[in-house]
C-alpha angles and dihedrals in degrees: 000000000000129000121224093225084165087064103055093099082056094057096043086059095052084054095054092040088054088042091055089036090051094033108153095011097066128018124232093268090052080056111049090041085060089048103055087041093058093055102037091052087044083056088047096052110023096018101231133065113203106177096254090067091036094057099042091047082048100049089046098056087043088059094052100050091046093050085045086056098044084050100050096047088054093055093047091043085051091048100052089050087060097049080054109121 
């Protein structure tokens, strides 16, 4: 499987693009994780990662975590209501 070391200034731009885009929902290191995910699991399948992929895996993944968070602080915000005395 070859690597696209040519392409690693393209997928640093896609980390900053998604940084500024999820800026204040998930911090730089959420995002380059997803990022690197995202091309490393588009090698595995399709065996190649061009940044288009990269980036739509990445933002997808971004929204879903953000959406399970937003979740989860709703439920929590809902529980402690009914705790409430």
């Amino acid at each position: 499987m070859a690597h696209q070391g040519d392409d690693l200034p393209r997928y640093a731009e896609i980390g900053e693009r998604l940084t500024e885009e999820f800026d204040g929902v998930h911090g730089a290191d959420t995002v380059d994780r997803c990022v690197s995910a995202a091309r490393y699991g588009a090698e595995e399948v399709t065996g190649a990662a061009p940044p288009d992929l990269v980036e739509r895996i990445a933002r997808r993944h971004l929204e879903v975590l953000a959406t399970v968070a937003a979740e989860k602080r709703r439920k929590a915000s809902r529980s402690s209501l009914d705790n409430a005395p």
